[in-house]
NUKOL-33196 format. One record per residue (C-alpha): residue in one letter; residue number from 1; x, y, z. Coordinates in Angstrom, 3 decimals. Layout:
BEGIN
   code   pos       east      north         up
      A   NUM          X          Y          Z
...
//
This chain:
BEGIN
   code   pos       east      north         up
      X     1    -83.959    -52.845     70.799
      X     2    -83.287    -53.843     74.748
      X     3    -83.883    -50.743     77.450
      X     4    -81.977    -50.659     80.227
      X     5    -82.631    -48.200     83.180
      X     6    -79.379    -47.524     85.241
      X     7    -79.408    -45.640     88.564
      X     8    -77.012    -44.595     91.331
      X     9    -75.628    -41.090     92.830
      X    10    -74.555    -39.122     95.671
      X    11    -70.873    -39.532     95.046
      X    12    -68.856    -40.488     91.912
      X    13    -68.504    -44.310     93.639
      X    14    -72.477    -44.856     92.964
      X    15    -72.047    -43.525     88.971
      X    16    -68.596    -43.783     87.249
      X    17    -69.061    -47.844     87.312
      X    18    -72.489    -46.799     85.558
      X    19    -70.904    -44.797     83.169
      X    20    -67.995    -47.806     82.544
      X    21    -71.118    -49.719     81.150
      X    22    -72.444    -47.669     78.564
      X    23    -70.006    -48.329     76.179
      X    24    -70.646    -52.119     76.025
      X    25    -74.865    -51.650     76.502
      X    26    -74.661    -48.940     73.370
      X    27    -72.385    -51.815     71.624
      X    28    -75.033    -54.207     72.225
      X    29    -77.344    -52.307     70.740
      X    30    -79.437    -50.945     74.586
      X    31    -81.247    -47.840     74.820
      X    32    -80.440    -46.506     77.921
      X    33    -81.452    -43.944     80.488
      X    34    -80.541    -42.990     83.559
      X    35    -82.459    -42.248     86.893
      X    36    -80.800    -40.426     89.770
      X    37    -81.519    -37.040     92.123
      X    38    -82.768    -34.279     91.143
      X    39    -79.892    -32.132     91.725
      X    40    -77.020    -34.702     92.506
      X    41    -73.594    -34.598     90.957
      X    42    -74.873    -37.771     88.920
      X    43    -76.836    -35.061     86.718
      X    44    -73.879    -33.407     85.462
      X    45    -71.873    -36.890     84.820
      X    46    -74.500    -38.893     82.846
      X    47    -75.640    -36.191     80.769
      X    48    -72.156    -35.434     79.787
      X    49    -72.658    -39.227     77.991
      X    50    -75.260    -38.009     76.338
      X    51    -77.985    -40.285     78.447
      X    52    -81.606    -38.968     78.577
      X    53    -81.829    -38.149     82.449
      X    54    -84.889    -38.281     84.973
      X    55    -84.378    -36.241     88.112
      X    56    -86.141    -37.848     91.473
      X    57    -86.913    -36.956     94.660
      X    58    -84.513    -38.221     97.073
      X    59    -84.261    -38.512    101.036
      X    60    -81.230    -39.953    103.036
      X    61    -81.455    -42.898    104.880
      X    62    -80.055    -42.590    108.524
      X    63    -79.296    -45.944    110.728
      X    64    -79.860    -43.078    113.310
      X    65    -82.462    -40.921    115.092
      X    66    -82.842    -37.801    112.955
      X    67    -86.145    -35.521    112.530
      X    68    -84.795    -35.316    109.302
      X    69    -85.989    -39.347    109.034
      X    70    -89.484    -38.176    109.033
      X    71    -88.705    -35.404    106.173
      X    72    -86.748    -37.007    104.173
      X    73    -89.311    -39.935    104.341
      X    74    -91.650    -37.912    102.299
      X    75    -88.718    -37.209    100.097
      X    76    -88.485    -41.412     99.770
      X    77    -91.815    -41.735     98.988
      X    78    -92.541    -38.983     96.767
      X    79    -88.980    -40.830     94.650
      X    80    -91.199    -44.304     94.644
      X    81    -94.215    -42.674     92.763
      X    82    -91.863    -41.059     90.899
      X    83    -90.085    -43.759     89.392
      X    84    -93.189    -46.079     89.027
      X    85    -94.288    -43.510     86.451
      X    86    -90.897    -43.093     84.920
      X    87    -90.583    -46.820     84.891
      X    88    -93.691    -47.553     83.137
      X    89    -93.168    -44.722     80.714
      X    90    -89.827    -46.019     79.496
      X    91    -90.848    -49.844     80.145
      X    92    -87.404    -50.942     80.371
      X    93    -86.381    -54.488     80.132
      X    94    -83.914    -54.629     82.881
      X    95    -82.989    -52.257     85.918
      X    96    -79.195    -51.813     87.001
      X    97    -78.509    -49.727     90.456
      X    98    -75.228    -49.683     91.732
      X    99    -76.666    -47.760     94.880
      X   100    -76.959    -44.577     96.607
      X   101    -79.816    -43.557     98.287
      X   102    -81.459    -42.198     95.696
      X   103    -81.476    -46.421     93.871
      X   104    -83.806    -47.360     96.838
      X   105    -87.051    -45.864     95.192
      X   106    -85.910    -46.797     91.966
      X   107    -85.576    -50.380     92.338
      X   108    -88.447    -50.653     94.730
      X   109    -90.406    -49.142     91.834
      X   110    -88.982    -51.695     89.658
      X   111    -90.228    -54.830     91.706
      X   112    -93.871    -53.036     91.814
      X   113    -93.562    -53.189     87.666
      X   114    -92.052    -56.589     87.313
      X   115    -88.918    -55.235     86.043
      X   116    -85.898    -57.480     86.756
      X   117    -83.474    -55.506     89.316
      X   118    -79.601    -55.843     89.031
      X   119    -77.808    -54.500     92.311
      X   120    -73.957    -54.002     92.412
      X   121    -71.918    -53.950     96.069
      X   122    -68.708    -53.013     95.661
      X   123    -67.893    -52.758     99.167
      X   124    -67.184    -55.759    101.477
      X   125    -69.873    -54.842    103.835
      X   126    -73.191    -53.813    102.083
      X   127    -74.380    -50.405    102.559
      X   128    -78.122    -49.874    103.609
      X   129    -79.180    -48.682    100.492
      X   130    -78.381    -52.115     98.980
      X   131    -79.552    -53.907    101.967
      X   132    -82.764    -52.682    101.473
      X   133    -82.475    -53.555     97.696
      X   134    -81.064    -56.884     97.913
      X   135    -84.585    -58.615     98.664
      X   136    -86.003    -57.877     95.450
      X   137    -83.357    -57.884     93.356
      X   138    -82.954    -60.931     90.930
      X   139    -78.873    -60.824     91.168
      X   140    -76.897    -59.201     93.541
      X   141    -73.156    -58.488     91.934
      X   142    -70.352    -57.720     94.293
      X   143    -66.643    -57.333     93.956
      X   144    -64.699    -58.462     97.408
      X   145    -64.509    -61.783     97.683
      X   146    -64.709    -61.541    101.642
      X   147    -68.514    -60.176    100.785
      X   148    -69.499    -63.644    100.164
      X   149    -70.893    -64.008    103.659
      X   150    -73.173    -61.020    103.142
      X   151    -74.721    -61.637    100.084
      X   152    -77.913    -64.208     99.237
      X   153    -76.589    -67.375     98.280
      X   154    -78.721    -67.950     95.365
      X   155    -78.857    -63.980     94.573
      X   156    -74.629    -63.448     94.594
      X   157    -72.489    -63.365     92.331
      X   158    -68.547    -62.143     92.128
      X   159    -68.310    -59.842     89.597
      X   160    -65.497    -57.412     90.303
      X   161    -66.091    -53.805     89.187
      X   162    -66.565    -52.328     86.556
      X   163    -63.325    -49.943     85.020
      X   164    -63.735    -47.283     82.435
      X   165    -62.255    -48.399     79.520
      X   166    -60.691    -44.819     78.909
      X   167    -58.516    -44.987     82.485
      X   168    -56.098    -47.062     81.034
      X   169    -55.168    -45.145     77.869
      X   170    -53.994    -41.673     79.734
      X   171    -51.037    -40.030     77.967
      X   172    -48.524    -39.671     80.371
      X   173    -47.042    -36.095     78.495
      X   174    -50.866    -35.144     78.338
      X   175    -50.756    -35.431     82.035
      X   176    -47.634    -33.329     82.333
      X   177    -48.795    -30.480     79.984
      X   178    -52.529    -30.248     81.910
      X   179    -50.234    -29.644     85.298
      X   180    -47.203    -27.635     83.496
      X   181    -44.586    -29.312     85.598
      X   182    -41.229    -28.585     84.321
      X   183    -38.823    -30.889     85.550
      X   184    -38.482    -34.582     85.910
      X   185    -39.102    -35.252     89.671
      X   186    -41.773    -38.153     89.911
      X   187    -45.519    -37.414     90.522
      X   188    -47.499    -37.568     93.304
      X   189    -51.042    -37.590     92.684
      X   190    -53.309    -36.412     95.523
      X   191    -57.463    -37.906     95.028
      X   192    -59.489    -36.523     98.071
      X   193    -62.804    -38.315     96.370
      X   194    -65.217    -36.536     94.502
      X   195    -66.461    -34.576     97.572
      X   196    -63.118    -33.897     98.597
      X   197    -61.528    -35.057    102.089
      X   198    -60.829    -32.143    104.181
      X   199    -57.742    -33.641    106.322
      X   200    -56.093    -35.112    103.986
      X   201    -55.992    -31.562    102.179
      X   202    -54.753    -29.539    105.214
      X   203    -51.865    -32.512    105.957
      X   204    -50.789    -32.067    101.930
      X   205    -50.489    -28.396    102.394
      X   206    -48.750    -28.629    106.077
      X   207    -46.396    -30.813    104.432
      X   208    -46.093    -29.327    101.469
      X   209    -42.588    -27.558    101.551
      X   210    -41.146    -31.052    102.461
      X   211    -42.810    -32.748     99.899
      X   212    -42.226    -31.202     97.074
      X   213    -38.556    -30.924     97.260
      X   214    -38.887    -34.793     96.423
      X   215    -42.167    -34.859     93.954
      X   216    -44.309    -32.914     91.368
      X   217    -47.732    -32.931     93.620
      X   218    -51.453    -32.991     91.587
      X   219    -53.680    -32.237     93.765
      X   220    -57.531    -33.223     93.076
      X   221    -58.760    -31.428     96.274
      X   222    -63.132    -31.124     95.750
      X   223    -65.275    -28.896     95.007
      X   224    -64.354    -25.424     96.486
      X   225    -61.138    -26.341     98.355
      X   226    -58.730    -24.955     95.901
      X   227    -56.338    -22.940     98.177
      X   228    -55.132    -19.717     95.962
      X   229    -52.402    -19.247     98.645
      X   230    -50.400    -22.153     96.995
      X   231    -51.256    -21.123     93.876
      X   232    -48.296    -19.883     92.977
      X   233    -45.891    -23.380     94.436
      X   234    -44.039    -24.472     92.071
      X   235    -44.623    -28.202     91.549
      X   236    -48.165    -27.999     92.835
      X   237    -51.344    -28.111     91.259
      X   238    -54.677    -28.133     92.072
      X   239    -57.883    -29.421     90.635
      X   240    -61.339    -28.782     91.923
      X   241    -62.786    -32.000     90.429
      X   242    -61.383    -33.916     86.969
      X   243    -63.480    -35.599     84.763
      X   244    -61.737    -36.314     81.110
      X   245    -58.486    -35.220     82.192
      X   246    -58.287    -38.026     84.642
      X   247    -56.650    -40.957     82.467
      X   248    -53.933    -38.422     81.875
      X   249    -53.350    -37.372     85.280
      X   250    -53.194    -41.998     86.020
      X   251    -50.740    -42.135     83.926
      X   252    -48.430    -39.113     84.761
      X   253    -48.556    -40.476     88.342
      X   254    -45.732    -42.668     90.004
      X   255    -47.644    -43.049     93.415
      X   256    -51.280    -41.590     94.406
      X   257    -52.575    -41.024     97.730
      X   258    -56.467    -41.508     98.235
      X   259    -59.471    -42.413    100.146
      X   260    -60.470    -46.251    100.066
      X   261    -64.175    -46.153     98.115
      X   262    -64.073    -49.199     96.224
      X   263    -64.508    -48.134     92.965
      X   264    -61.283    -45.628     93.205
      X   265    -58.866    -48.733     94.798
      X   266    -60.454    -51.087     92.160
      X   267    -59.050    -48.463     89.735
      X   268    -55.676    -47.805     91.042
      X   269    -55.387    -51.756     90.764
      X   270    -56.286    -51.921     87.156
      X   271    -53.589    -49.425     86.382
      X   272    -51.136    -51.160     89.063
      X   273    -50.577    -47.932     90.840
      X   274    -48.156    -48.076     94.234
      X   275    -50.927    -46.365     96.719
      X   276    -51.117    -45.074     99.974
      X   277    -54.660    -45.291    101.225
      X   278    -56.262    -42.949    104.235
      X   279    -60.247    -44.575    104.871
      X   280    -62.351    -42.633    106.222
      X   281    -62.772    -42.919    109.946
      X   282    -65.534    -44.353    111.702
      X   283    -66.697    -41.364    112.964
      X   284    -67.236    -40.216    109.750
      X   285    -68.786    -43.337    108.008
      X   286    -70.084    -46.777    108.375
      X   287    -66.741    -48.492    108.300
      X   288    -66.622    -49.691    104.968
      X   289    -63.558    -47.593    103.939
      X   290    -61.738    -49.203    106.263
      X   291    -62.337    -52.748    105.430
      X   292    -61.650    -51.975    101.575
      X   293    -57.990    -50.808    102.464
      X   294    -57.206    -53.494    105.146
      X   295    -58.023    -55.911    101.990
      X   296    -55.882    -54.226     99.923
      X   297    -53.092    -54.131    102.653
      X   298    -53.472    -57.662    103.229
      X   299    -52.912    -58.444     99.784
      X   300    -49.478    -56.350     99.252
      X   301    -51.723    -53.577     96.902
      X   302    -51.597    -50.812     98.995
      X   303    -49.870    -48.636    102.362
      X   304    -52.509    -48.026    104.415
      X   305    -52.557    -44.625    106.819
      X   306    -55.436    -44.588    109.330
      X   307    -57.078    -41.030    109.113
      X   308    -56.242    -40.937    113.283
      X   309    -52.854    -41.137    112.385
      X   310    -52.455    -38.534    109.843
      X   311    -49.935    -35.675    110.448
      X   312    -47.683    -33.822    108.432
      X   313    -45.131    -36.095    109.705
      X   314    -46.570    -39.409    108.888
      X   315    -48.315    -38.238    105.291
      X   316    -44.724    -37.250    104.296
      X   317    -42.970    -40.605    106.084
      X   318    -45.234    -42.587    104.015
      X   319    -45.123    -40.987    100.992
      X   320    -41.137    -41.540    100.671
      X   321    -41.547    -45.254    102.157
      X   322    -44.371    -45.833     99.682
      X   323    -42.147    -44.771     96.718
      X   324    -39.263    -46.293     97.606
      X   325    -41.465    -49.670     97.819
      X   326    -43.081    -48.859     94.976
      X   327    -42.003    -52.340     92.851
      X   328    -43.094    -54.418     95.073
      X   329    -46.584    -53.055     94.726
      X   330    -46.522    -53.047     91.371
      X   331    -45.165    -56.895     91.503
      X   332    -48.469    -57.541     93.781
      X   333    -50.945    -56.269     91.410
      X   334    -49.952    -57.795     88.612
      X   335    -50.005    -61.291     90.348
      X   336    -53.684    -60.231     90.790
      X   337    -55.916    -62.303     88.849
      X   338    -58.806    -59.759     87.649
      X   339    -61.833    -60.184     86.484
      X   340    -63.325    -57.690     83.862
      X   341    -66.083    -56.277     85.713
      X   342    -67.694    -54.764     83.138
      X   343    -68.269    -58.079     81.068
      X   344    -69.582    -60.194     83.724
      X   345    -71.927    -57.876     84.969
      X   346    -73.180    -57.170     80.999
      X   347    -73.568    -61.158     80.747
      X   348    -75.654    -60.869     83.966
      X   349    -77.850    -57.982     82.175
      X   350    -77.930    -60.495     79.119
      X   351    -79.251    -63.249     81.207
      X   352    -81.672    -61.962     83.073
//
């Protein structure tokens, strides 16, 4: 039997492409486990598959000046230890990290073993986590073609990402039970990422009387934003987080708003959902965001709303232009030759 150690966290980005390759690794026979934070929302996720999960010490990685650098440096270090002693205990053939900080230590830890490392990008930029991975990594996968340019020659390799098999096999009257709408107004599905996205949940609920004269709205808001003042809307329903409900929710939706993490836009295309995307700023991240949905707009998948431009005014302007669009977007994505993410990153994992 092959061993595979995968690793990734800090959002759902870094672990739900993780969790789209146990399927095929079980099918081929891999004992896996799984190394992440100690108290991460990866936890939760991977042991829910039924994985055998090592918590690590983890610090952040700041491109800026922090005292929390020299801290969380300890944290780093204390992770690297860590994982050489998980690593030799579970002497795994292969290592897969699809980043986060808390991959760093683990693939360093890797190299020190002679363990083949796997990295996955799935932005167009890489993050620094991966940039500090990508030197001893034996393959570096990545899913924008425009990342070409920063990726090793001789390491790269276009992949795609990969998509949980069970997204595309939602139940669209599943999806309308979990939310108990009643009538037949189309659906409006709200993803604020798995940490939730603070603006774009105040301009739904600013614009709320307006929009739902025209839509059912499911609102998948994060961890402790559910508002119980609009609890009692009719045509408006909010989720903290959704995990197996999720497929059901796809396919009861006509057009989704969201954030532009790869992994979530990679999704919406595999289900050829019209989209409107709002990155997040600058100020709030590296950029990356950004990039993903400027692809995506280039390419007819997706409306694009920059985060400085969102009001009540222009969420619910788009919204209605987005929908009444909405064929054309879905004509775009299917022209879109995909590749299946998860198979040619499992043939990678074969090869090496």
């Amino acid at each position: 039997m092959k061993t595979i150690v995968l690793t990734g966290g800090g959002t759902s980005g870094h672990v739900t492409p993780n969790i789209a390759l146990i399927p095929e690794l079980k099918a081929l026979n891999y004992h896996i486990e799984y190394i992440g934070s100690k108290n991460g929302m990866e936890k939760q996720l991977i042991e829910a598959e039924g994985i055998p999960y090592h918590g690590i010490s983890a610090g952040k990685l700041r491109r800026y000046l922090s005292l929390k650098n020299l801290s969380d440096m300890f944290r780093v270090v204390g992770g690297l230890r860590q994982s050489v002693s998980l690593l030799r205990k579970i002497q795994p053939h292969v290592v897969f990290s699809k980043g986060g900080f808390v991959s760093c230590p683990v693939v360093w830890a890797a190299w020190l073993c002679r363990i083949p490392v796997v990295i996955h990008e799935s932005d167009i930029t890489p993050g620094l986590t991966n940039k500090l991975s990508m030197p001893f990594a034996k393959r570096v996968c990545y899913t924008f073609p425009e990342s070409t340019k920063h990726i090793p020659q001789k390491k790269g390799v276009l992949t795609g990402i990969p998509i949980r098999k069970a997204l595309l096999e939602g139940n669209r009257a599943t999806g309308r039970m979990i939310c108990g709408f009643e009538d037949a107004k189309p659906v409006l599905l709200v993803i604020g990422g798995s940490q939730g996205a603070v603006r774009i949940n105040e301009a739904v609920r600013k614009s709320l009387g307006r929009l739902v004269k025209d839509f059912n709205i499911c609102h998948i808001c994060g961890k402790g934003n559910v508002d119980g003042q609009y609890q009692s809307v009719r045509g408006y329903k909010q989720f903290e987080y959704i995990r197996d409900e999720l497929p059901h929710l796809f396919a009861l939706s006509d057009v989704i708003i969201s954030r532009a993490g790869a992994t979530t836009i990679f999704e919406l295309l595999a289900l050829k959902k019209p989209n409107l995307l709002i990155p997040l700023s600058k100020q709030a991240s590296r950029g990356d965001q950004i990039l993903n949905a400027e692809s995506f707009r280039k390419q007819g998948f997706s409306m694009v709303l920059p985060e400085e431009d969102l009001t009540p005014d222009t969420m619910v302007d788009s919204v209605k232009t987005l929908y009444e669009n909405r064929q054309e977007y879905k004509k775009a994505m299917a022209r879109y030759g995909q590749t299946n993410g998860t198979h040619e990153i499992i043939k990678i994992l074969e090869e090496i």
